[in-house]
Wavefront OBJ file of the C-alpha trace (Angstrom):
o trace
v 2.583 -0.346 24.604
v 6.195 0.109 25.503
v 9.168 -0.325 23.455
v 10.210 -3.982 24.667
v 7.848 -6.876 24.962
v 4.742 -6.547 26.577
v 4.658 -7.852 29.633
v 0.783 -8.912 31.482
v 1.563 -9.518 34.866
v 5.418 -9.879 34.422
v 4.632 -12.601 31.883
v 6.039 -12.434 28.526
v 2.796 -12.579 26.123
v 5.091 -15.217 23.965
v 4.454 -17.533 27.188
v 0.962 -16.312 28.148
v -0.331 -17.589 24.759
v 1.724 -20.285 24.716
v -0.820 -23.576 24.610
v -0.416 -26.503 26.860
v 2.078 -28.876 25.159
v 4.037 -26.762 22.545
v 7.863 -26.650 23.272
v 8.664 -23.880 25.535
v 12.142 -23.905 24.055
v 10.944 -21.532 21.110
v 12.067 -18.722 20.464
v 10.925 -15.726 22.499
v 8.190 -13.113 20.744
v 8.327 -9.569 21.523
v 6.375 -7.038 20.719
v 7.139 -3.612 19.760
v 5.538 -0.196 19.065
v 7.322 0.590 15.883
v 6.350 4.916 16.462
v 8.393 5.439 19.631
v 11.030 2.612 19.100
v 13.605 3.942 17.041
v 15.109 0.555 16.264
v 12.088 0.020 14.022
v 13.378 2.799 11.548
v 16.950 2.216 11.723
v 16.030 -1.582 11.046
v 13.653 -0.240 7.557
v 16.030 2.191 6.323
v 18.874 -0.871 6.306
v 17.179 -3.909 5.138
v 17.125 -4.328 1.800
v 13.478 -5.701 1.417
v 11.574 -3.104 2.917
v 9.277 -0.797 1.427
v 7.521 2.519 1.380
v 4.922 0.885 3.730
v 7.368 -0.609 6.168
v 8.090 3.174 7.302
v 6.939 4.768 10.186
v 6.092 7.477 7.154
v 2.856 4.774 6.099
v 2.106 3.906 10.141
v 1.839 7.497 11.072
v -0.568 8.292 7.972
v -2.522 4.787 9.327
v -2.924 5.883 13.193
v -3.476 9.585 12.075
v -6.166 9.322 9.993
v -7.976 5.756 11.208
v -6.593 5.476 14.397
v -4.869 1.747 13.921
v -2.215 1.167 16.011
v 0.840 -0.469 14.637
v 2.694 -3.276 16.251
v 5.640 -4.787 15.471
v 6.499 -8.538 16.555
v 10.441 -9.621 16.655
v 11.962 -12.362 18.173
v 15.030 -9.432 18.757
v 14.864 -8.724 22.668
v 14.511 -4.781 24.239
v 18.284 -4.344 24.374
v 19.458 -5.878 20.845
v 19.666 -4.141 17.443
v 16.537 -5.599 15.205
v 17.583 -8.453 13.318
v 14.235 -9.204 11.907
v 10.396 -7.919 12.280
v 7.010 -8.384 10.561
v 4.800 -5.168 11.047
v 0.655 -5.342 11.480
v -2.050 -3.046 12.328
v -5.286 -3.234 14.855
v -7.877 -2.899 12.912
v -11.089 -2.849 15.097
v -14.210 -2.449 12.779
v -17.762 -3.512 14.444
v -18.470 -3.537 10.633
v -15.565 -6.197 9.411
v -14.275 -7.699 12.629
v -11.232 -6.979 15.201
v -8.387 -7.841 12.112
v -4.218 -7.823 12.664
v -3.666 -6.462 9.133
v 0.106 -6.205 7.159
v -0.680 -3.542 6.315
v -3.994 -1.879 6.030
v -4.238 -0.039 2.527
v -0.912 -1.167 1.363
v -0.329 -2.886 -1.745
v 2.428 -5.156 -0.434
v 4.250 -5.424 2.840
v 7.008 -8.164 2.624
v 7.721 -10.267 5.368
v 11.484 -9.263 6.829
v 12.797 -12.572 8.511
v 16.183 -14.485 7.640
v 14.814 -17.864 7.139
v 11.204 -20.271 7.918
v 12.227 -20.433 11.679
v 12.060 -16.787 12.252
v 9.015 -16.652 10.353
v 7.021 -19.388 12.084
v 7.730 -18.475 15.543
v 6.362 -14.151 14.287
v 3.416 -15.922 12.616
v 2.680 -18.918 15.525
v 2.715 -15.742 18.112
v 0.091 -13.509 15.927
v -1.911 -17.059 15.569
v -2.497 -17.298 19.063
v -4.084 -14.371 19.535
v -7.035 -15.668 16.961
v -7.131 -19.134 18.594
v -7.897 -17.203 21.852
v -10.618 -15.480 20.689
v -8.991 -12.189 21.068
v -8.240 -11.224 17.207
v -11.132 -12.507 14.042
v -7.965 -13.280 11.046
v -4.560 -12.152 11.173
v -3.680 -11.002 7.331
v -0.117 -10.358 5.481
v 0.923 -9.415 1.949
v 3.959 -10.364 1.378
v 5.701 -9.994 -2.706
v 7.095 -13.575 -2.062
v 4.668 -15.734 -3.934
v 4.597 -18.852 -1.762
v 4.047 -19.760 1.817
v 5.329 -23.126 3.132
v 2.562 -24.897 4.388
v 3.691 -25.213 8.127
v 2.317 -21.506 8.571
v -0.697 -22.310 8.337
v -1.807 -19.298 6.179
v -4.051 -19.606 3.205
v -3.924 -17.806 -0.188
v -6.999 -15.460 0.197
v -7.036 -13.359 -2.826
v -4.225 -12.498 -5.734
v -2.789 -9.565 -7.403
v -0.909 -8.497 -10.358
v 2.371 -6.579 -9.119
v 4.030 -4.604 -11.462
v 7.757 -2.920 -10.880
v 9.885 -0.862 -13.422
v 13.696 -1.209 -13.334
v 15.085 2.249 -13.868
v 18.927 1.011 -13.645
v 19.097 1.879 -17.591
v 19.675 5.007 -18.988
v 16.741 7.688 -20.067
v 17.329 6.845 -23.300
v 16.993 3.143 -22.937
v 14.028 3.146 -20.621
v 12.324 5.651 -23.979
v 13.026 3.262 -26.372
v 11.337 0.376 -24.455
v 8.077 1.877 -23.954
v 5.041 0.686 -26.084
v 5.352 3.159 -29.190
v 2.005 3.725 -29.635
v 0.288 3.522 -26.338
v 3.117 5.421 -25.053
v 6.018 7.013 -26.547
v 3.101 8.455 -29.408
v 1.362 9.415 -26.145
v 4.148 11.598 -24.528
v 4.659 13.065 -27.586
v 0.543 14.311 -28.136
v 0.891 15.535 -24.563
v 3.602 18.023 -25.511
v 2.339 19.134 -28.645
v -1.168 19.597 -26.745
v 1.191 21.774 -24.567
v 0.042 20.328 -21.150
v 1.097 22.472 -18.111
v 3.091 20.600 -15.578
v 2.350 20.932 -11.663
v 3.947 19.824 -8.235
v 4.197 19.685 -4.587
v 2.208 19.245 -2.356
v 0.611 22.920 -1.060
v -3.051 22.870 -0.057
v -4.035 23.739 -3.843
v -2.706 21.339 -5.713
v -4.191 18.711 -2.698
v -7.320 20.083 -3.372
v -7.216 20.084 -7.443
v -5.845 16.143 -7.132
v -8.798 15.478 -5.106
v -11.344 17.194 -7.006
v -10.103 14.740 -9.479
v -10.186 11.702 -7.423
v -13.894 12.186 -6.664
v -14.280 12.108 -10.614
v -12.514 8.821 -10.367
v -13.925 6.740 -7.888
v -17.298 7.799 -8.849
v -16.467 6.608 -12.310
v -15.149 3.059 -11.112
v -18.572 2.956 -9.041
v -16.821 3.652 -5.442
v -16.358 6.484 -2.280
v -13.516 8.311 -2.458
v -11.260 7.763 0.235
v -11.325 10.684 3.222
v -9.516 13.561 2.288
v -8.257 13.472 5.455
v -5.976 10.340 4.451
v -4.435 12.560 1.737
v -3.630 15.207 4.020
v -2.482 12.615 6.649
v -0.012 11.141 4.191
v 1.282 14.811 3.134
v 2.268 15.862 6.900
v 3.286 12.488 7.568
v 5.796 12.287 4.638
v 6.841 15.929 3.405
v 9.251 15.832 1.156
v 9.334 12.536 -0.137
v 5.404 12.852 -0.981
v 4.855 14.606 -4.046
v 1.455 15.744 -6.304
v 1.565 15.989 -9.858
v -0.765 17.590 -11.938
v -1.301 17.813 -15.461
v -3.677 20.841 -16.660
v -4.915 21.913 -19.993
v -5.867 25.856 -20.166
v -5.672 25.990 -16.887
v -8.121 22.947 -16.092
v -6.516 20.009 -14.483
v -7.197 16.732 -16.417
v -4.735 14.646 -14.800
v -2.925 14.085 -11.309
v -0.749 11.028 -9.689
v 0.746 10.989 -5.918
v 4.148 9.458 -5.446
v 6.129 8.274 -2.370
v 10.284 8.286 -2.291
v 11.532 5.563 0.385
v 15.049 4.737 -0.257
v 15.700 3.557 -3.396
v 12.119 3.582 -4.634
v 9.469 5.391 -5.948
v 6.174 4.377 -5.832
v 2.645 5.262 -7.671
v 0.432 5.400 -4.991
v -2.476 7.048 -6.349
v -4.055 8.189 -10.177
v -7.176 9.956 -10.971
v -7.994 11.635 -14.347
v -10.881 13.217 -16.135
v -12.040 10.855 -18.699
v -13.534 14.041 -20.548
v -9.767 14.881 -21.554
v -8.253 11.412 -21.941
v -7.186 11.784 -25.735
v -4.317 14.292 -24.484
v -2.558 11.839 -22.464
v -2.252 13.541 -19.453
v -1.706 10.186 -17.084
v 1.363 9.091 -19.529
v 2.470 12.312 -19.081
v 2.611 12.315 -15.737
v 4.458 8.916 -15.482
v 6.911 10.414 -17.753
v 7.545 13.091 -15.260
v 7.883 11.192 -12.350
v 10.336 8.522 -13.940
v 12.731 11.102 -15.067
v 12.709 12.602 -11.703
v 12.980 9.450 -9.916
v 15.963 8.401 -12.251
v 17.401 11.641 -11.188
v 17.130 10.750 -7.443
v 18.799 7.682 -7.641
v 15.905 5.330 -7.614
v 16.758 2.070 -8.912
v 12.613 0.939 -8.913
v 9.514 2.785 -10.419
v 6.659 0.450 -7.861
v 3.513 0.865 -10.105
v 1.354 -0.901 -7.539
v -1.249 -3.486 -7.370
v -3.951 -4.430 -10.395
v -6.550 -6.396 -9.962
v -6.577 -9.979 -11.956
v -9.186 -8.790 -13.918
v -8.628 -5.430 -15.033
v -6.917 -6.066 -17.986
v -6.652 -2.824 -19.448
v -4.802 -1.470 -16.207
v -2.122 -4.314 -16.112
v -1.534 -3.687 -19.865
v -1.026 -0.355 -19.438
v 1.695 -0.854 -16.698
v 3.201 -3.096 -19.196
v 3.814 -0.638 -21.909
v 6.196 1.421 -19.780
v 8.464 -2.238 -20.111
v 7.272 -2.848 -16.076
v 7.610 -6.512 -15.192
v 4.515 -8.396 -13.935
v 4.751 -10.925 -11.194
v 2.090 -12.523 -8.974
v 0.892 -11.136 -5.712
v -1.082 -13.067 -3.221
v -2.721 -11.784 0.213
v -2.529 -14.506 2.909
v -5.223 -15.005 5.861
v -5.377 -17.451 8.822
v -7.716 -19.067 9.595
v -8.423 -19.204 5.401
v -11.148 -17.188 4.170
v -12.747 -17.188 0.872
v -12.403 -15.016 -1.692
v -15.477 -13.072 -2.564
v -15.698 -11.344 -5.581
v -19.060 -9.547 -7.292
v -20.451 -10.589 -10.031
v -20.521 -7.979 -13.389
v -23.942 -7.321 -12.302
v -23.500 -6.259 -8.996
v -20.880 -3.897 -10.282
v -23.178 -2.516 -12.892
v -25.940 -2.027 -10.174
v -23.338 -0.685 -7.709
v -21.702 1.646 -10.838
v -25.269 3.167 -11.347
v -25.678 3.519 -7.581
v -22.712 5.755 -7.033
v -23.433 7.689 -10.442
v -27.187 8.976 -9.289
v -25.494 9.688 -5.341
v -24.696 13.763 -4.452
v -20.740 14.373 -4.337
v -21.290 15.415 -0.570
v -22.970 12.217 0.142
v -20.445 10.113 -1.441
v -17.756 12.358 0.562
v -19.323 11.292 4.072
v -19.762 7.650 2.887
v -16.099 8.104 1.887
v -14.925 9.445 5.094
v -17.413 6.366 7.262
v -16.075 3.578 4.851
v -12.784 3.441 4.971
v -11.514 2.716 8.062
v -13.165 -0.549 8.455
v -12.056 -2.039 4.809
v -8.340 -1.643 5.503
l 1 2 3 4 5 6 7 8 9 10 11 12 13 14 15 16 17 18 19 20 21 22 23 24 25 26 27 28 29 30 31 32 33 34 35 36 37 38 39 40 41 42 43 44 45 46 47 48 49 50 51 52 53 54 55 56 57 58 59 60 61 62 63 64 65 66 67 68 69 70 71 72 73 74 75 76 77 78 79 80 81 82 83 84 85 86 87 88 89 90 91 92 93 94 95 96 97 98 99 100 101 102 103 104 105 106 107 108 109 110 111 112 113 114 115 116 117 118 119 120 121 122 123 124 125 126 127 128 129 130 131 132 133 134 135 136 137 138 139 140 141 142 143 144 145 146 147 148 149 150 151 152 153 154 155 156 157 158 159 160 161 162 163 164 165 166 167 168 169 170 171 172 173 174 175 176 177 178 179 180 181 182 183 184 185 186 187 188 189 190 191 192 193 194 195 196 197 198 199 200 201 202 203 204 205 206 207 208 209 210 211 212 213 214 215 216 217 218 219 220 221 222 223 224 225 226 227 228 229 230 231 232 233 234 235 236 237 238 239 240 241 242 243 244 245 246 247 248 249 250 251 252 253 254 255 256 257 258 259 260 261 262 263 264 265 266 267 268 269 270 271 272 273 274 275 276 277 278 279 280 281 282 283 284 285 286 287 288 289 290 291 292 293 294 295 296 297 298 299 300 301 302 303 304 305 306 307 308 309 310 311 312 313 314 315 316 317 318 319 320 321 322 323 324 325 326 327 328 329 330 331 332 333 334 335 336 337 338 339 340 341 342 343 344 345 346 347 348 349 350 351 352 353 354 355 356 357 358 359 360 361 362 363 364 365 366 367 368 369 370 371
Protein backbone atom coordinates (compact mmCIF):
# COMPACT_ATOMS: atom_id res chain seq x y z
CA UNK A 1 0.00 0.00 0.00
CA UNK A 2 1.58 3.36 -0.57
CA UNK A 3 1.82 6.21 1.66
CA UNK A 4 -1.23 8.36 0.24
CA UNK A 5 -4.64 6.98 -0.48
CA UNK A 6 -5.07 4.00 -2.30
CA UNK A 7 -6.02 4.47 -5.45
CA UNK A 8 -7.97 1.18 -7.68
CA UNK A 9 -7.97 2.28 -11.03
CA UNK A 10 -7.24 6.04 -10.32
CA UNK A 11 -10.32 5.97 -8.08
CA UNK A 12 -10.09 7.09 -4.62
CA UNK A 13 -11.42 3.92 -2.50
CA UNK A 14 -13.48 6.78 -0.40
CA UNK A 15 -15.54 7.03 -3.84
CA UNK A 16 -15.30 3.38 -4.97
CA UNK A 17 -17.23 2.36 -1.81
CA UNK A 18 -19.20 5.12 -1.83
CA UNK A 19 -23.09 3.66 -2.19
CA UNK A 20 -25.52 5.03 -4.64
CA UNK A 21 -27.23 8.03 -2.95
CA UNK A 22 -24.91 9.13 -0.02
CA UNK A 23 -23.62 12.79 -0.43
CA UNK A 24 -20.52 12.84 -2.39
CA UNK A 25 -19.68 16.09 -0.64
CA UNK A 26 -18.08 14.09 2.38
CA UNK A 27 -15.14 14.29 3.35
CA UNK A 28 -12.42 12.42 1.48
CA UNK A 29 -10.91 8.94 3.22
CA UNK A 30 -7.42 8.06 2.75
CA UNK A 31 -5.66 5.41 3.61
CA UNK A 32 -2.28 5.07 4.90
CA UNK A 33 0.44 2.49 5.75
CA UNK A 34 1.38 3.79 9.12
CA UNK A 35 5.27 1.61 8.82
CA UNK A 36 6.69 3.56 5.88
CA UNK A 37 4.71 6.89 6.38
CA UNK A 38 6.51 8.85 8.74
CA UNK A 39 3.65 11.25 9.35
CA UNK A 40 2.03 8.41 11.30
CA UNK A 41 4.80 8.69 14.08
CA UNK A 42 5.30 12.28 14.15
CA UNK A 43 1.35 12.49 14.43
CA UNK A 44 1.58 9.65 17.82
CA UNK A 45 4.46 11.13 19.44
CA UNK A 46 2.37 14.75 19.42
CA UNK A 47 -1.13 13.98 20.20
CA UNK A 48 -1.89 13.88 23.48
CA UNK A 49 -4.29 10.79 23.46
CA UNK A 50 -2.22 8.28 22.03
CA UNK A 51 -0.85 5.33 23.52
CA UNK A 52 1.79 2.67 23.70
CA UNK A 53 -0.28 0.79 21.02
CA UNK A 54 -0.74 3.70 18.67
CA UNK A 55 3.18 3.32 17.91
CA UNK A 56 4.66 1.89 15.09
CA UNK A 57 6.68 0.12 18.26
CA UNK A 58 3.06 -2.21 18.83
CA UNK A 59 2.43 -2.46 14.68
CA UNK A 60 5.86 -3.74 14.03
CA UNK A 61 5.60 -6.42 16.99
CA UNK A 62 1.83 -7.18 15.20
CA UNK A 63 3.15 -7.69 11.41
CA UNK A 64 6.40 -9.37 12.79
CA UNK A 65 5.15 -11.97 14.62
CA UNK A 66 1.36 -12.57 12.98
CA UNK A 67 1.82 -11.00 9.89
CA UNK A 68 -1.27 -8.27 10.20
CA UNK A 69 -0.84 -5.46 8.28
CA UNK A 70 -1.64 -2.14 9.75
CA UNK A 71 -3.61 0.55 8.06
CA UNK A 72 -4.27 3.77 8.95
CA UNK A 73 -7.48 5.76 7.63
CA UNK A 74 -7.35 9.84 7.75
CA UNK A 75 -9.36 12.18 6.14
CA UNK A 76 -5.62 14.27 6.04
CA UNK A 77 -4.59 14.10 2.20
CA UNK A 78 -0.78 12.67 0.94
CA UNK A 79 0.74 16.15 1.14
CA UNK A 80 -0.73 17.54 4.61
CA UNK A 81 0.63 17.05 8.15
CA UNK A 82 -1.90 14.38 10.01
CA UNK A 83 -4.50 16.13 11.73
CA UNK A 84 -6.33 13.09 12.80
CA UNK A 85 -6.19 9.07 12.24
CA UNK A 86 -7.79 5.89 13.64
CA UNK A 87 -5.33 2.85 13.24
CA UNK A 88 -6.66 -1.02 12.47
CA UNK A 89 -5.17 -4.24 11.61
CA UNK A 90 -6.04 -7.14 8.82
CA UNK A 91 -6.67 -9.81 10.58
CA UNK A 92 -7.33 -12.78 8.15
CA UNK A 93 -8.10 -15.99 10.24
CA UNK A 94 -9.97 -18.98 8.22
CA UNK A 95 -10.59 -19.84 11.95
CA UNK A 96 -12.40 -16.34 13.17
CA UNK A 97 -13.13 -14.50 9.95
CA UNK A 98 -11.29 -11.68 7.70
CA UNK A 99 -11.60 -8.87 10.92
CA UNK A 100 -10.31 -4.87 10.71
CA UNK A 101 -9.22 -4.93 14.37
CA UNK A 102 -8.08 -1.51 16.65
CA UNK A 103 -5.86 -3.10 17.65
CA UNK A 104 -5.27 -6.77 17.80
CA UNK A 105 -3.95 -7.73 21.42
CA UNK A 106 -4.18 -4.28 22.74
CA UNK A 107 -5.96 -3.37 25.74
CA UNK A 108 -7.18 0.00 24.46
CA UNK A 109 -6.57 1.98 21.33
CA UNK A 110 -8.40 5.42 21.54
CA UNK A 111 -9.91 6.86 18.70
CA UNK A 112 -7.71 10.23 17.63
CA UNK A 113 -10.30 12.55 15.79
CA UNK A 114 -11.23 16.30 16.76
CA UNK A 115 -14.89 15.97 16.87
CA UNK A 116 -18.15 13.29 15.61
CA UNK A 117 -17.62 14.50 11.94
CA UNK A 118 -14.14 13.29 11.66
CA UNK A 119 -15.10 10.25 13.32
CA UNK A 120 -18.10 9.25 11.22
CA UNK A 121 -16.67 9.83 7.91
CA UNK A 122 -13.09 7.18 9.41
CA UNK A 123 -15.80 4.81 10.69
CA UNK A 124 -18.57 5.15 7.49
CA UNK A 125 -15.27 4.37 5.19
CA UNK A 126 -14.13 1.09 7.33
CA UNK A 127 -18.13 0.22 7.24
CA UNK A 128 -18.17 -0.09 3.70
CA UNK A 129 -15.80 -2.45 3.35
CA UNK A 130 -18.16 -5.01 5.56
CA UNK A 131 -21.31 -3.98 3.65
CA UNK A 132 -19.37 -5.12 0.51
CA UNK A 133 -18.64 -8.29 1.59
CA UNK A 134 -15.00 -7.69 1.62
CA UNK A 135 -14.25 -7.46 5.59
CA UNK A 136 -16.64 -10.00 8.40
CA UNK A 137 -16.76 -6.91 11.56
CA UNK A 138 -14.68 -3.99 11.80
CA UNK A 139 -13.73 -3.69 15.78
CA UNK A 140 -12.27 -0.58 17.96
CA UNK A 141 -11.43 -0.05 21.63
CA UNK A 142 -11.50 3.10 22.35
CA UNK A 143 -11.06 4.44 26.58
CA UNK A 144 -14.00 6.87 25.75
CA UNK A 145 -16.95 5.10 27.24
CA UNK A 146 -19.71 6.07 24.82
CA UNK A 147 -20.37 6.00 21.15
CA UNK A 148 -23.07 8.29 19.67
CA UNK A 149 -25.43 6.24 18.05
CA UNK A 150 -25.02 7.61 14.40
CA UNK A 151 -21.84 5.22 14.16
CA UNK A 152 -23.51 2.57 14.09
CA UNK A 153 -21.19 0.50 16.39
CA UNK A 154 -22.44 -1.70 19.14
CA UNK A 155 -21.04 -2.28 22.67
CA UNK A 156 -19.66 -5.89 22.24
CA UNK A 157 -17.98 -6.71 25.41
CA UNK A 158 -16.64 -4.43 28.60
CA UNK A 159 -13.61 -4.02 30.61
CA UNK A 160 -12.35 -2.70 33.78
CA UNK A 161 -9.44 -0.08 32.97
CA UNK A 162 -7.32 0.80 35.59
CA UNK A 163 -4.57 3.88 35.45
CA UNK A 164 -2.25 5.17 38.31
CA UNK A 165 -1.47 8.91 38.50
CA UNK A 166 2.17 9.17 39.42
CA UNK A 167 2.14 13.22 39.40
CA UNK A 168 2.61 12.92 43.41
CA UNK A 169 5.61 12.47 45.10
CA UNK A 170 7.19 8.82 46.16
CA UNK A 171 6.23 9.46 49.35
CA UNK A 172 2.65 10.26 48.66
CA UNK A 173 2.03 7.55 46.12
CA UNK A 174 3.57 5.01 49.53
CA UNK A 175 1.26 6.27 51.77
CA UNK A 176 -1.78 5.62 49.49
CA UNK A 177 -1.25 2.09 48.86
CA UNK A 178 -3.49 -0.56 50.63
CA UNK A 179 -1.36 -1.16 53.95
CA UNK A 180 -1.84 -4.54 54.17
CA UNK A 181 -2.20 -5.95 50.75
CA UNK A 182 0.56 -3.75 49.85
CA UNK A 183 2.77 -1.54 51.69
CA UNK A 184 3.00 -4.89 54.42
CA UNK A 185 3.74 -6.67 51.12
CA UNK A 186 6.79 -4.58 49.92
CA UNK A 187 8.02 -4.69 53.12
CA UNK A 188 7.95 -9.01 53.44
CA UNK A 189 9.58 -8.86 50.02
CA UNK A 190 12.64 -7.06 51.38
CA UNK A 191 13.01 -8.76 54.49
CA UNK A 192 12.63 -12.14 52.36
CA UNK A 193 15.61 -10.43 50.56
CA UNK A 194 14.25 -10.92 46.96
CA UNK A 195 16.90 -10.39 44.20
CA UNK A 196 15.96 -7.80 41.69
CA UNK A 197 16.46 -8.41 37.77
CA UNK A 198 16.22 -6.38 34.40
CA UNK A 199 16.54 -5.91 30.78
CA UNK A 200 15.77 -7.57 28.37
CA UNK A 201 18.93 -10.11 27.26
CA UNK A 202 17.92 -13.54 25.97
CA UNK A 203 18.07 -14.93 29.72
CA UNK A 204 15.99 -13.04 31.49
CA UNK A 205 13.36 -13.52 28.16
CA UNK A 206 13.69 -16.95 28.69
CA UNK A 207 13.30 -17.06 32.75
CA UNK A 208 9.98 -14.56 32.22
CA UNK A 209 8.70 -17.08 29.92
CA UNK A 210 9.40 -20.11 31.75
CA UNK A 211 7.17 -18.33 34.10
CA UNK A 212 4.47 -17.40 31.80
CA UNK A 213 3.93 -21.04 30.79
CA UNK A 214 3.33 -21.59 34.68
CA UNK A 215 0.75 -18.91 34.30
CA UNK A 216 -1.39 -19.51 31.56
CA UNK A 217 -1.46 -23.09 32.33
CA UNK A 218 -2.71 -22.12 35.74
CA UNK A 219 -5.58 -19.75 34.36
CA UNK A 220 -6.46 -22.88 32.02
CA UNK A 221 -4.92 -21.23 28.64
CA UNK A 222 -1.77 -21.47 25.77
CA UNK A 223 0.78 -19.31 26.32
CA UNK A 224 1.19 -16.86 23.78
CA UNK A 225 4.25 -17.64 21.05
CA UNK A 226 7.42 -16.81 22.36
CA UNK A 227 8.03 -15.42 19.31
CA UNK A 228 5.61 -12.37 20.23
CA UNK A 229 7.89 -11.70 23.23
CA UNK A 230 10.88 -11.60 21.24
CA UNK A 231 9.02 -9.60 18.51
CA UNK A 232 8.08 -6.94 21.02
CA UNK A 233 11.84 -6.85 22.48
CA UNK A 234 13.51 -6.03 18.90
CA UNK A 235 10.67 -4.02 18.04
CA UNK A 236 10.91 -1.72 21.13
CA UNK A 237 14.55 -1.87 22.74
CA UNK A 238 14.93 0.34 25.16
CA UNK A 239 11.69 1.34 26.18
CA UNK A 240 10.76 -2.55 26.73
CA UNK A 241 11.95 -3.75 29.88
CA UNK A 242 11.81 -7.44 31.94
CA UNK A 243 11.72 -7.59 35.50
CA UNK A 244 12.35 -10.40 37.52
CA UNK A 245 12.04 -11.16 40.99
CA UNK A 246 14.11 -14.38 42.25
CA UNK A 247 14.43 -16.05 45.55
CA UNK A 248 17.88 -18.14 45.97
CA UNK A 249 18.40 -17.83 42.74
CA UNK A 250 14.88 -19.22 41.50
CA UNK A 251 12.71 -16.73 39.79
CA UNK A 252 9.20 -16.51 41.39
CA UNK A 253 8.10 -13.46 39.80
CA UNK A 254 8.45 -11.38 36.43
CA UNK A 255 6.34 -8.32 34.74
CA UNK A 256 7.12 -6.69 31.11
CA UNK A 257 6.71 -2.96 30.79
CA UNK A 258 6.47 -0.56 27.79
CA UNK A 259 7.70 3.40 28.04
CA UNK A 260 5.75 5.53 25.26
CA UNK A 261 5.92 9.10 26.10
CA UNK A 262 4.67 9.91 29.18
CA UNK A 263 3.52 6.42 30.12
CA UNK A 264 4.34 3.29 31.37
CA UNK A 265 2.42 0.46 30.91
CA UNK A 266 2.05 -3.26 32.53
CA UNK A 267 1.81 -5.28 29.70
CA UNK A 268 2.39 -8.61 30.96
CA UNK A 269 2.63 -10.65 34.73
CA UNK A 270 3.32 -14.19 35.42
CA UNK A 271 4.33 -15.64 38.85
CA UNK A 272 4.81 -18.96 40.52
CA UNK A 273 1.97 -19.49 42.78
CA UNK A 274 4.37 -21.96 44.77
CA UNK A 275 6.17 -18.67 46.13
CA UNK A 276 3.27 -16.21 46.35
CA UNK A 277 3.54 -15.50 50.24
CA UNK A 278 6.89 -13.45 49.43
CA UNK A 279 5.28 -10.94 47.36
CA UNK A 280 7.30 -11.00 44.53
CA UNK A 281 4.51 -9.36 41.94
CA UNK A 282 4.11 -6.23 44.53
CA UNK A 283 7.54 -6.11 44.43
CA UNK A 284 7.93 -5.81 41.12
CA UNK A 285 5.26 -3.02 40.74
CA UNK A 286 7.16 -1.25 43.31
CA UNK A 287 10.15 -1.31 41.10
CA UNK A 288 8.74 -0.27 38.08
CA UNK A 289 6.75 2.78 39.64
CA UNK A 290 9.79 4.24 41.16
CA UNK A 291 11.55 3.94 37.94
CA UNK A 292 8.81 5.23 35.93
CA UNK A 293 8.45 8.27 38.39
CA UNK A 294 12.05 8.73 37.72
CA UNK A 295 11.51 8.93 33.90
CA UNK A 296 9.06 11.42 33.98
CA UNK A 297 5.98 9.36 33.53
CA UNK A 298 3.00 11.08 34.62
CA UNK A 299 0.71 7.46 34.20
CA UNK A 300 1.41 3.88 35.60
CA UNK A 301 -1.38 1.98 32.64
CA UNK A 302 -2.13 -1.25 34.65
CA UNK A 303 -4.17 -2.65 31.79
CA UNK A 304 -7.37 -4.36 31.20
CA UNK A 305 -9.37 -6.81 33.91
CA UNK A 306 -11.95 -8.68 33.12
CA UNK A 307 -15.57 -7.74 34.80
CA UNK A 308 -15.40 -10.69 36.64
CA UNK A 309 -12.15 -11.21 38.07
CA UNK A 310 -12.56 -9.54 41.09
CA UNK A 311 -9.55 -10.33 42.83
CA UNK A 312 -7.39 -8.80 39.87
CA UNK A 313 -9.31 -5.39 39.75
CA UNK A 314 -8.93 -5.21 43.57
CA UNK A 315 -5.56 -5.70 43.47
CA UNK A 316 -4.97 -2.81 40.92
CA UNK A 317 -6.92 -0.84 43.33
CA UNK A 318 -4.68 -1.12 46.28
CA UNK A 319 -1.81 0.64 44.52
CA UNK A 320 -4.66 3.88 44.73
CA UNK A 321 -5.18 3.13 40.58
CA UNK A 322 -8.47 4.59 39.42
CA UNK A 323 -11.04 2.26 37.77
CA UNK A 324 -13.09 3.38 34.86
CA UNK A 325 -15.16 1.43 32.31
CA UNK A 326 -13.86 0.04 29.09
CA UNK A 327 -16.01 -1.14 26.30
CA UNK A 328 -14.92 -2.91 22.87
CA UNK A 329 -17.18 -1.78 19.98
CA UNK A 330 -18.13 -4.04 16.79
CA UNK A 331 -20.20 -3.31 13.63
CA UNK A 332 -22.34 -5.02 12.55
CA UNK A 333 -23.11 -5.87 16.65
CA UNK A 334 -22.11 -9.13 17.82
CA UNK A 335 -22.91 -10.82 20.97
CA UNK A 336 -21.01 -11.27 23.72
CA UNK A 337 -20.14 -14.83 24.51
CA UNK A 338 -18.87 -15.71 27.63
CA UNK A 339 -18.32 -19.53 29.21
CA UNK A 340 -19.99 -20.69 31.74
CA UNK A 341 -17.87 -21.71 35.28
CA UNK A 342 -18.13 -25.11 33.99
CA UNK A 343 -16.65 -24.83 30.82
CA UNK A 344 -13.78 -23.10 32.51
CA UNK A 345 -13.40 -25.84 35.03
CA UNK A 346 -13.46 -28.48 32.15
CA UNK A 347 -11.17 -26.27 30.02
CA UNK A 348 -8.80 -25.56 33.45
CA UNK A 349 -8.44 -29.44 33.80
CA UNK A 350 -7.84 -29.74 30.05
CA UNK A 351 -4.80 -27.55 29.93
CA UNK A 352 -3.52 -28.99 33.42
CA UNK A 353 -3.27 -32.89 32.08
CA UNK A 354 -1.69 -31.29 28.35
CA UNK A 355 2.51 -31.69 27.87
CA UNK A 356 4.25 -28.10 28.12
CA UNK A 357 5.47 -28.74 24.42
CA UNK A 358 2.01 -29.35 23.31
CA UNK A 359 0.58 -26.40 24.91
CA UNK A 360 3.70 -24.40 23.32
CA UNK A 361 2.59 -25.40 19.62
CA UNK A 362 -1.12 -24.79 20.46
CA UNK A 363 0.28 -21.49 21.79
CA UNK A 364 2.22 -20.60 18.80
CA UNK A 365 -1.21 -21.95 16.20
CA UNK A 366 -3.72 -19.97 18.47
CA UNK A 367 -2.88 -16.78 18.60
CA UNK A 368 -2.88 -15.20 15.57
CA UNK A 369 -6.43 -15.78 14.78
CA UNK A 370 -7.90 -14.47 18.37
CA UNK A 371 -6.37 -11.01 18.00
Amino acid sequence: MSSGSEVIAGVRTADLLRPAGVNSSAANVYEINPLSDSRWETFIKSHPRSSVFHSTNWLKALQTTYKYDPLVVTTCPPDADLTNGLVFCRVNSWVTGRRLVSLPFSDHCELLVHNSNELDDLLLHMKRYVDAGRWKYIEIRPTSSHLGNQTGLGRNVTYSFHCLDLRKSTQELFHNFHKDCIQRKIRRAEREKLQYEEGTSEILLQKFYDLQVLTRRRQGLPPQPLSWFRGLVAAFGGDLKIRIATKDDLPVASILTLVHKKSMVYKYGCSDERFHRFGGMVFLFWNAIREAKDLGCEEFDMGRSDTDNVGLMAFKGHWGAVGTELSYWTYPQRPTTTISTLQKAVLQRLVSLTPQFALKTAGRLFYRHIG
